[in-house]
N, C-alpha and C positions, 0 to 999 in steps of 0.2 A: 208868196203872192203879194201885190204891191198893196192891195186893201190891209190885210193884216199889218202891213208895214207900219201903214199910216193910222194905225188905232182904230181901222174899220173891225168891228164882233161879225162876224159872221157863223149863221147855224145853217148846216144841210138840209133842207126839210121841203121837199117839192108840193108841189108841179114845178117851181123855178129852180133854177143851179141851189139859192140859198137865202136867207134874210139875209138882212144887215142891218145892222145900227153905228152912231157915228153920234157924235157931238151936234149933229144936225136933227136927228131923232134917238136921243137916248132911250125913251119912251116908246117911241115907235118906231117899230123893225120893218123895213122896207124890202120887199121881194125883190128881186136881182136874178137876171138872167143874163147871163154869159155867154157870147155870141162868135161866132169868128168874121171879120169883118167880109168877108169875100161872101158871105149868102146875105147880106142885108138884102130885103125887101125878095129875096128870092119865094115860091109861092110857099114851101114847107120848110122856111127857118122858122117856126113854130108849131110845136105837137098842139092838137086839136085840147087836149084838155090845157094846154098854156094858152089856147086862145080864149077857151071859155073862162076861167081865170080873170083873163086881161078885161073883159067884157063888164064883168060882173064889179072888179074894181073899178073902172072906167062910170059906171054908170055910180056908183056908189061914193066916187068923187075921188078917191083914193088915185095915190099914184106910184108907180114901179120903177126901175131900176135896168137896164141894158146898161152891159157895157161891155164894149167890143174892141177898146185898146184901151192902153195905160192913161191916156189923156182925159177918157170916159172918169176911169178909178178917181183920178187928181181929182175934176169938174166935180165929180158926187160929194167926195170928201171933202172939198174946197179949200184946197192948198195946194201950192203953184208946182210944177212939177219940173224935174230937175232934170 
């Protein structure tokens, strides 16, 4: 996986695909949901407990993670992609 490459930690632990941490929040593990780019914005590219989830972080200030190609990976990790 291109995250593991680039020194992204990731742990499996839902409602999302996984956490992550990076150099960006070593401290703070950021949820990550993995997406195939062909359902973006379709009505059920999200399970109902991934939305309440999103809501709940949403209001609480927090912020999350999609990524739906390699270039998402790069952009998060913040290094230029090759």
């Amino acid at each position: 996986m291109v995250a593991r490459a680039l020194g992204v930690q990731l742990i499996d632990e839902g409602p999302f695909d996984y956490w992550a941490s990076h150099s960006w929040a070593w401290e703070n593990w950021l949820p990550v949901e993995i997406k195939n780019p062909s359902v973006e914005g379709h009505k059920h590219e999200y399970t109902e407990k991934q939305r309440r989830f999103m809501d709940a972080w949403r209001e609480s200030g927090r912020r999350w993670l999609v990524w739906r190609t390699r270039e998402d990976v790069f952009r998060d990790a913040k290094v230029e992609s090759t």
